[in-house]
C-alpha positions in Angstrom: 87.4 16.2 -191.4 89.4 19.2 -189.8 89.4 21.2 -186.6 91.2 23.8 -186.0 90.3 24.4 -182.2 91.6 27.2 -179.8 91.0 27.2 -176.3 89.7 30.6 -175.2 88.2 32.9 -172.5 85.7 33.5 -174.4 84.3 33.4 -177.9 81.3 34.6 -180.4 80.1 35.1 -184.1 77.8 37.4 -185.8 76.1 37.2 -188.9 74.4 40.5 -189.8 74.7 41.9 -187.2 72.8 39.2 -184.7 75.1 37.2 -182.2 74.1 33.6 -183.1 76.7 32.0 -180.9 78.4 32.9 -177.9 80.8 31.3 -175.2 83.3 31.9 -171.9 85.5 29.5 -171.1 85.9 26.7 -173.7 87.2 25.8 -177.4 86.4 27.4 -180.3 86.6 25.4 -183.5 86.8 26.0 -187.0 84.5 22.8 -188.8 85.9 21.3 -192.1 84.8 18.2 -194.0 86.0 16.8 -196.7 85.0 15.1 -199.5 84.8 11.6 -198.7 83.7 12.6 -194.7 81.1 10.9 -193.3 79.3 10.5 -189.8 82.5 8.2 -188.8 85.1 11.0 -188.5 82.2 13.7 -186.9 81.7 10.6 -184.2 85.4 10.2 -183.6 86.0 14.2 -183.6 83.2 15.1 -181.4 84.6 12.5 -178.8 87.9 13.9 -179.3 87.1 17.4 -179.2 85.4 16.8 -175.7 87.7 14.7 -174.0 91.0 16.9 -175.4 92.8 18.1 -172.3 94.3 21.8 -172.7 92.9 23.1 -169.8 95.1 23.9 -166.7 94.8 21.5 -163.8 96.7 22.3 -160.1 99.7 22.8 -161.5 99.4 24.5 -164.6 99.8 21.4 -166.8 97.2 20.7 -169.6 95.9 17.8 -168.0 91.9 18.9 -167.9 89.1 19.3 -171.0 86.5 21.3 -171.5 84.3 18.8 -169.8 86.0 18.7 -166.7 86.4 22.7 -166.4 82.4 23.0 -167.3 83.2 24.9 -170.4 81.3 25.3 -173.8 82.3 24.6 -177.3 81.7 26.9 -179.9 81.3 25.4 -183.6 82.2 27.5 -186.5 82.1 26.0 -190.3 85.1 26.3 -192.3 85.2 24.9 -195.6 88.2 26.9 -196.1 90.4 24.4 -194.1 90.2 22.3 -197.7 91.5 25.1 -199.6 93.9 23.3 -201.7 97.2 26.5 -203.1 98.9 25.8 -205.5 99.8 29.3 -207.0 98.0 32.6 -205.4 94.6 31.5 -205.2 92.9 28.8 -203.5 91.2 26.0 -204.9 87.9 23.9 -202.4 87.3 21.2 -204.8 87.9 18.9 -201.9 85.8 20.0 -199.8 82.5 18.6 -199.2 79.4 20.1 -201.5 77.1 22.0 -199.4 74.0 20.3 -199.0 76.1 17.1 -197.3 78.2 19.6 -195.5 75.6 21.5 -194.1 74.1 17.7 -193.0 77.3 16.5 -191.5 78.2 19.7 -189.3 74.3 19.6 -188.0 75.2 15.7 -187.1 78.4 17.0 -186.0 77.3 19.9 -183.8 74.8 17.1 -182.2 77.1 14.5 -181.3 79.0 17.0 -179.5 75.8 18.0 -177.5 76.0 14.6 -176.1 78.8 16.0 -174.0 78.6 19.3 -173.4 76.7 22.4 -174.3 77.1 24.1 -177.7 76.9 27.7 -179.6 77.7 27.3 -183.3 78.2 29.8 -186.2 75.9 29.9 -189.2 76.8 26.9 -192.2 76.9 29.4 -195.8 76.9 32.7 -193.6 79.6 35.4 -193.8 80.5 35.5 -190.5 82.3 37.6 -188.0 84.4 35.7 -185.5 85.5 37.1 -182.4 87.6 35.0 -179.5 89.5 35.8 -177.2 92.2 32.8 -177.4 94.3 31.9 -174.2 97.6 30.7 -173.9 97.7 30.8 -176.8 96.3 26.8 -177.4 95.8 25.8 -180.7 95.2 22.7 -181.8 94.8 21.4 -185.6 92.4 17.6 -185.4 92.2 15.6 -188.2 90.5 12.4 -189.2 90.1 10.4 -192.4 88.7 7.2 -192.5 89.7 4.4 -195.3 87.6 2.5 -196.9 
């Protein structure tokens, strides 16, 4: 599983048109499982993703997360962070097939609701990002389990 998360000042995506998820201050992330992902890494990346400190404190150090600012996380599936290149075009055969996927970042997108509140993109949507990132933070999370 993969996150690419920015913090931001403030972050949406559309699909056709309609705002389906919208934040201010808070991380964006980009949501990509794997082939072999299961709920294990979404249990260990929601925690992670709430508890990561990139947030300011007193004295301008990133000592503070997006729980202790009262931010938002906004979720955004990516199965485009498997994209394997080898030449000139991209290959996803590791990423995981759809249906599971779709499973896994619903799972996902509630374990993180256990800490804080959440906007998400669509899962199989063309969507249109927009974020305002600050700093710029960002931040690449990873996990795979073995067996």
């Amino acid at each position: 599983m993969k996150l690419v998360v920015q913090r931001v000042s403030h972050a949406s995506v559309e699909v056709d048109g309609e705002v389906t998820g919208q934040i201010g201050e808070g991380l964006m992330a980009l949501v990509g499982f794997g082939e072999n992902d299961t709920t294990k890494e979404a249990d260990y990346l929601a925690r992670k993703l709430a508890k990561l400190r990139v947030f300011p404190d007193e004295d301008g150090r990133m000592n503070k997360s997006v729980l202790d600012i009262n931010g938002k996380l906004l979720l955004v599936p990516q199965f485009t962070l498997y994209g394997k290149v080898k030449k000139y075009r991209p290959s996803f055969h590791r990423a995981l097939e759809p249906e599971k996927a779709t499973e896994l970042f619903d799972y996902f997108t509630e374990k993180c609701r256990e800490y804080c509140e959440v906007e998400t993109g669509v899962f199989g949507a063309f969507m249109q990002v927009d974020l305002l990132n600050n700093g710029p933070v960002t931040i690449l999370l990873e996990k795979e389990f073995e067996d």
